[in-house]
N, C-alpha and C positions, 0 to 999 in steps of 0.2 A: 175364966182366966182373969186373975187380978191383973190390976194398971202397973204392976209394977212386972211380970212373966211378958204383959203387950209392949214395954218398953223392949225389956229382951229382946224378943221378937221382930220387932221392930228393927233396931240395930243391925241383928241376923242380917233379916231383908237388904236392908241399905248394903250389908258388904258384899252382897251378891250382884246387886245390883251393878255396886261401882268393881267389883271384881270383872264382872264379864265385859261390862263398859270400858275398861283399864285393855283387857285381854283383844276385842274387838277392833279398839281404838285406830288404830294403821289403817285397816278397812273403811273406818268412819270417816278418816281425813280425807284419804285418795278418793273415797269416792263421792262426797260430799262438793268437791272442785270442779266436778262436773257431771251435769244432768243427765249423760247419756248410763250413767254409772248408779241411777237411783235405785232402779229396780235390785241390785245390788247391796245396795245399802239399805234398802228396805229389808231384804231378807235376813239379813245381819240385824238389822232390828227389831225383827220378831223374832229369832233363836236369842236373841238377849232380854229379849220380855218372857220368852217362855220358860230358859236354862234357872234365872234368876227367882223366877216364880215356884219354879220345881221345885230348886234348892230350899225354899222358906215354906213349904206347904202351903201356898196357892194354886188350885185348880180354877179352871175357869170353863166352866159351862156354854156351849152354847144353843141356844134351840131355834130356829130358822123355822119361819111362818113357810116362805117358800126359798129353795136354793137360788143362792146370788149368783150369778154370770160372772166367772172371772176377765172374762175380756171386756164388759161393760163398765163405763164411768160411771160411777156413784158420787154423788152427794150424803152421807151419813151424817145424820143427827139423832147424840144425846142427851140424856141429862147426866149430871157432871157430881158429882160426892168425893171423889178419890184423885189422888196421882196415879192410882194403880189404873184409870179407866183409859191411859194413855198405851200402856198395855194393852190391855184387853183389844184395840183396834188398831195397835202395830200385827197381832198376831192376826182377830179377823178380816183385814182389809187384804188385798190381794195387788202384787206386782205394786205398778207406783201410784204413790199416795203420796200425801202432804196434809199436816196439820196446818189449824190457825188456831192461836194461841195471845194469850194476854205478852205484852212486849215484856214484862220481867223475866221472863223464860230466857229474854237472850242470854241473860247474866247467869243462869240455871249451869251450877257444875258441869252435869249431864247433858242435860236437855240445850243447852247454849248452841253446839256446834249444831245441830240440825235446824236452831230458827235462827241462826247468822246462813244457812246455806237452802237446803230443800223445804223449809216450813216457813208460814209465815207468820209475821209475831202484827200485832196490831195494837194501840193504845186505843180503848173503847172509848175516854173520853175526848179523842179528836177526830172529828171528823174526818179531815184532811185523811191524819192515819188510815179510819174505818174505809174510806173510798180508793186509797191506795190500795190497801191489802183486798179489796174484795176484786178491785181491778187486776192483781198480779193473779188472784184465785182462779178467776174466770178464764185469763192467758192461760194457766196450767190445767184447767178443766178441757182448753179444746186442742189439748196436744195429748188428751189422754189420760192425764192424772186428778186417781179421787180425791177429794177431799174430804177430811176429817173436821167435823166442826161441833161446838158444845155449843148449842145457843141461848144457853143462859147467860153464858159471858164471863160465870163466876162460879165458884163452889158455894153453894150459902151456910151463911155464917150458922144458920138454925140448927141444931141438932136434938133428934134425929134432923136430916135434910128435910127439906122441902123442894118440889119442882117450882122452880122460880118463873118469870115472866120470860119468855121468848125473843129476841131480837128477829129483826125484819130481814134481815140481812143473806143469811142464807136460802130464805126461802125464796125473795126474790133473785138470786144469782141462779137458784136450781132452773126458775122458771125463763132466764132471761137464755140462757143455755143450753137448754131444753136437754136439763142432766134430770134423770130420774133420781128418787132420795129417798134414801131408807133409814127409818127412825127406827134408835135403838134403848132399850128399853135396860140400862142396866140396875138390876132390880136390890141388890143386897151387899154388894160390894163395901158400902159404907159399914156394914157389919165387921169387915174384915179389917178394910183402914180409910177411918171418913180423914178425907183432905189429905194430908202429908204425913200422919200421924203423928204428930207432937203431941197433941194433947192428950188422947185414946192408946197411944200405940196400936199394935197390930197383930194380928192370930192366926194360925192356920185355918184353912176354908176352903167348901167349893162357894166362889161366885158365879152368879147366873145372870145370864145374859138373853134377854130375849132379841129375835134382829125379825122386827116386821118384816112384812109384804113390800118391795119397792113401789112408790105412788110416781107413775108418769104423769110427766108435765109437760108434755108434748101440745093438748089441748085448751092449757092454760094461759093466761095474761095476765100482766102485772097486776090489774085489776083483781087478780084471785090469790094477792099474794097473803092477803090476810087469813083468807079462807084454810090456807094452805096451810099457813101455822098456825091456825088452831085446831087442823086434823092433826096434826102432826103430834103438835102438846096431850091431845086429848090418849090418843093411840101408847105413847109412852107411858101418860100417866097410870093409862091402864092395867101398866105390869107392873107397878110398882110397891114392895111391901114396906 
């Protein structure tokens, strides 16, 4: 498919997007004002990652080393190529979740209302920021809610991608929490649309998704938090074409 049919496409996609985003909207406000209301508004957000995906010929694959527990708190960590991988774990994560996310997103058309209200946005280059937000993560980790976390921190600029250098961050909070953490391995996506697609546009596709084994960190210590993320890196990188 030429760059200029992925353009097309691309567009498609986007009015899908903000079509069901426009349509869902009422849902997203009321229930975004309060927490009792997420699990709600989670679900509304994955029938809008899946209706919108449908519409543009994205499938999404997924194949499970072993099945997730939907009443367990997870810790999920990716590697990051796409907008679309925000997707992909609105529809696999289960009941309520929360993303963390670079703080531009507030201002995000779409994406804005859920990291002014249920997600968290963080500036990686402040500290202060990164300790806030991983402090408000932890809060929502022991009342029950996953978290969604990329931790490269960034989409890289290389194309094809590259899996980039890890942040410390998530893997000490998994451990400090003793939230078990499942590395996801999204393997091809960028085929479909690396980044936001401006530059590539985008195409119909299945994307594949591998979701390891969850790794308990019940017997672990900060002391093993390096160790942690570099199973975690290694395990992702492993599915990746």
């Amino acid at each position: 498919m030429t760059n200029f049919f992925r353009q097309i496409h691309r567009v498609w996609y986007l009015f899908w997007i903000l079509f069901f985003f426009a349509l869902f909207y009422p849902v997203y406000f009321l229930c975004s004002r309060n927490p009792r209301y997420y699990g709600i508004l989670n679900f509304f957000r994955k029938a809008n990652s899946f209706l919108c995906s449908l519409f543009a010929g994205v499938i999404f694959a997924f194949k499970f080393e072993e099945a997730l527990n939907n009443k367990q708190t997870y810790i999920y960590c990716a590697n990051h190529t796409s907008n679309l991988d925000i997707m992909i774990f609105c529809i696999l994560a289960k009941g309520r979740y929360h993303f963390m996310g670079k703080d531009e997103l507030l201002n995000n058309p779409v994406l804005g209302i859920f990291f002014k209200t249920i997600d968290i946005s963080v500036n990686r280059d402040s500290k202060i920021s990164a300790f806030r937000a991983f402090k408000k993560a932890g809060e929502n980790l022991e009342k029950g809610m996953s978290l969604i976390i990329f931790p490269e921190g960034k989409i890289d600029d290389h194309y094809p991608p590259k899996l980039g250098e890890f942040k410390n961050g998530p893997f000490r909070l998994a451990i400090d929490k003793n939230i078990p953490l499942v590395p996801v391995s999204i393997t091809n996506v960028w085929k479909i649309n690396w980044d936001d697609g401006a530059k590539h546009g985008s195409k119909p596709g299945i994307c594949d998704i591998y979701i390891h084994k969850p790794i308990s960190t019940s017997q672990l210590t900060d002391a093993d938090t390096d160790g942690l993320k570099e199973k975690v890196f290694n395990l992702i990188e492993s599915k990746l074409v």
